[in-house]
Every structure is written in structure tokens, then in C-alpha cells.
C-alpha angles and dihedrals in degrees: 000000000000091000085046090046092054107036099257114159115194132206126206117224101201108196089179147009084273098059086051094055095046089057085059087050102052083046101058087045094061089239087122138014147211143334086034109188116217129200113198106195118198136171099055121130095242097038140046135329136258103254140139099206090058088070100075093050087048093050099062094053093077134085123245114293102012113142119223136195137183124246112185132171127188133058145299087339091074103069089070091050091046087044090052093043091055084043091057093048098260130128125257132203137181141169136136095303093071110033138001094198133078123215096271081064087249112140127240140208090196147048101225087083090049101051089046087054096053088047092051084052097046089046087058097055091054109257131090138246108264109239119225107275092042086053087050091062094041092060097041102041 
């Protein structure tokens, strides 16, 4: 109640299958409420991999409405995850953080390769890059 009364929006950072499932319960409990933002993170040692096939798995364990992103570190792997994500209607985000390689497997000292990358990959899929405002109330609604 405190994070909705003052306009707190969290974001889950899901590491594993479990994590998932443990948004939907919270949510089923009361204890948060929509639009619930979920990170799956993929690509750490001790998570889960970097794999595209995982999403839609991933995918079905929400509840209506929920908004998802991926969050993917490694190297050239990442682009298809990143590709599938923006195909099955999530949001996708990169910078150096995450990666220091493009797709072509070049490394890079900036994010600005790396986000026009990204562009170039969510164009192809049909859809197009949110601007800033339009990021801003996706977060907060």
C-alpha cells in the first residue's frame, strides 16, 4: 500500500522460473498490484540462460497485464533473446551493463552501438523504439 500511495512502481528482477512464480503469488495475495513489471534476467552464471526458448515459458507464468522486459547479459547470444522478447510484445534494454559486444560480435566502449543496434532489431520485428515520454508511462501505468 505505502509503494501505491506513493507512486512507487516496482520492478521484478526474476533471476529463475521460481522468481516468476513468486510475482504471480504476491499478486494473488493482494500484497502488489498492476501493472506489475517484470525483469527476466537471463544470461548469469547462477540463473538462467540465455535462451530464447525459455520466454515463452516465461511468458505464461504471469498474470494478465503484466508488462515484461528482457534483461540479458553476455555476448553475441543475447541479440536473439532481445529479437524474440520485442516479437512476443516485451520490452528490451541494453547498454554496457549488460554487453560490450554488438551482434556482429565487435566490441564496443559506448552504448550508443549498442542501442542502435537494438533499434535496428525492434524495427525488424515490426514495431517501433518507445520515445521518452512514451517509456516514462510505461513504467508508471
Amino acid at each position: 500500500d505505502v509503494m501505491h500511495e506513493n507512486n512507487i512502481v516496482p520492478e521484478f528482477e526474476c533471476f529463475d522460473t521460481g522468481i516468476v512464480r513468486s510475482v504471480g503469488l504476491f499478486e494473488e495475495k493482494g500484497m502488489i498490484k498492476q501493472p506489475v513489471h517484470v525483469s527476466f534476467v537471463m544470461g548469469i552464471a547462477s540463473g538462467m540462460p540465455a535462451d530464447m526458448d525459455l520466454l515463452p515459458i516465461l511468458i505464461r507464468q504471469l498474470k494478465p497485464n503484466s508488462k515484461f522486459q528482457t534483461i540479458v547479459i553476455g555476448r553475441k547470444e543475447i541479440w536473439d533473446v532481445h529479437r524474440r522478447c520485442a516479437e512476443l510484445g516485451g520490452n528490451v534494454r541494453t547498454g554496457l551493463e549488460d554487453t560490450f559486444y554488438l551482434p556482429s560480435g565487435e566490441k564496443v566502449d559506448s552504448n550508443g552501438p549498442l542501442v542502435e543496434a537494438l533499434v535496428k532489431i525492434v524495427r525488424e520485428t515490426g514495431r517501433e523504439p518507445a520515445t521518452f515520454q512514451e517509456a516514462k508511462q510505461i513504467i508508471l501505468h
